[in-house]
C-alpha positions in Angstrom: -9.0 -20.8 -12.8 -10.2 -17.6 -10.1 -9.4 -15.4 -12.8 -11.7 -17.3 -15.4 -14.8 -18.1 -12.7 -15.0 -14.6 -11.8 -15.2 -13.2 -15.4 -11.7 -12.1 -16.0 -10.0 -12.0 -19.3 -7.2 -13.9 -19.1 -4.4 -13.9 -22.2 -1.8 -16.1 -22.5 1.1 -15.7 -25.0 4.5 -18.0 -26.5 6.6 -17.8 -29.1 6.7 -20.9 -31.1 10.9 -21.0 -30.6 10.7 -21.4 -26.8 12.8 -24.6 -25.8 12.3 -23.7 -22.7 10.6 -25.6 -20.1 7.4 -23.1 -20.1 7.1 -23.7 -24.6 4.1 -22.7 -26.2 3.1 -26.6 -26.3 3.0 -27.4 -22.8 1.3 -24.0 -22.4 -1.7 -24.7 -24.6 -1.5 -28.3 -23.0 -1.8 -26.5 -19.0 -4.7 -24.0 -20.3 -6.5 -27.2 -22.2 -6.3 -28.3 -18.5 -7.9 -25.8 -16.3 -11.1 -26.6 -14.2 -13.7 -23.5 -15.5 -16.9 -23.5 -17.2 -14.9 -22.8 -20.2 -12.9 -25.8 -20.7 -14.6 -27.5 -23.0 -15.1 -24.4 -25.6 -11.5 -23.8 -24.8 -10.3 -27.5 -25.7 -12.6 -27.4 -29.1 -11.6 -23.8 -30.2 -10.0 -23.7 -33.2 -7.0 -22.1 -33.7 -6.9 -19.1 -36.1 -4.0 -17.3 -37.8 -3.6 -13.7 -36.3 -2.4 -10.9 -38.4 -3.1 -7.5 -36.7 -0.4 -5.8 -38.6 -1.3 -7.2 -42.0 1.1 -10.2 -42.0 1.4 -13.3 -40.1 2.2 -12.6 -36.5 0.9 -15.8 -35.0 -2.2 -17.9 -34.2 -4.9 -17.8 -31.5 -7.4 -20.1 -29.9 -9.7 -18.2 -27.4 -13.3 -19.2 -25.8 -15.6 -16.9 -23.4 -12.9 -14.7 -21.6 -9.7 -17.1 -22.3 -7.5 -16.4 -25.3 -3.8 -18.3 -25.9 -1.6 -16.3 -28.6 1.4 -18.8 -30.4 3.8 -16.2 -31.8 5.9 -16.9 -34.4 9.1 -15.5 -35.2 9.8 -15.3 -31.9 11.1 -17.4 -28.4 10.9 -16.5 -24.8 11.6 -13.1 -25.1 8.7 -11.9 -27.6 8.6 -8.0 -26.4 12.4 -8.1 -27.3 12.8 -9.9 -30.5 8.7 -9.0 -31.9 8.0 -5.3 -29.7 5.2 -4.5 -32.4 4.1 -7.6 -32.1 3.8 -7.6 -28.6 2.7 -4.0 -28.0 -0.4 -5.1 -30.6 -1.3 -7.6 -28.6 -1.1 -5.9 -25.2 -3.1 -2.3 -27.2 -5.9 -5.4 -27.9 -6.3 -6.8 -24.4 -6.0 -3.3 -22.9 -8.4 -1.5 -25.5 -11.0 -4.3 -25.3 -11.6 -4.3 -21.4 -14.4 -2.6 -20.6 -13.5 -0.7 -16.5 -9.5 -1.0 -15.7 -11.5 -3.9 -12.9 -11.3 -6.0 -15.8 -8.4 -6.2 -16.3 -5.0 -7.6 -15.1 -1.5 -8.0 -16.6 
């Protein structure tokens, strides 16, 4: 919630077969859930299919500086079983801050 007040960009990412206790349901449910002036765009986002290597890769919801990735294909260990996937996703949220201040993995 810090992260979000003080501008940060914040990503978040599952795989959509996590049965773990952190799956991508309870996830979305705990980011639905936090206290910033966000919240509200956040919770009415729609969720969009993402496809930066030309085929499915996953969907994502994202409002102001908050963005939630559900990966398919893929469990708890996404840079293992998806690493082009993954690497994609990080090259975005690197590449799209504008001073290394902006951002943190």
């Amino acid at each position: 919630e810090a992260l979000l007040e003080k501008g940060f960009q914040v990503v978040s990412y599952n795989g959509v077969r996590d049965g773990s206790v952190c799956n991508h349901i309870g996830n979305l449910l705990a980011l639905k859930a936090l206290q910033w002036d966000g919240q509200a765009a956040f919770a009415d986002a729609s969720t969009q299919p993402w496809r930066p290597l030309g085929k499915l890769a996953g969907y994502k919801r994202s409002a102001k500086t908050l963005s939630y990735y559900t990966l398919v294909n893929t469990g708890h260990l996404v840079p293992m079983i998806v690493p082009d996937v993954a690497l994609t996703l990080i090259q975005q949220t690197v590449g799209g801050a504008a001073e290394p201040s902006e951002l943190m993995i």
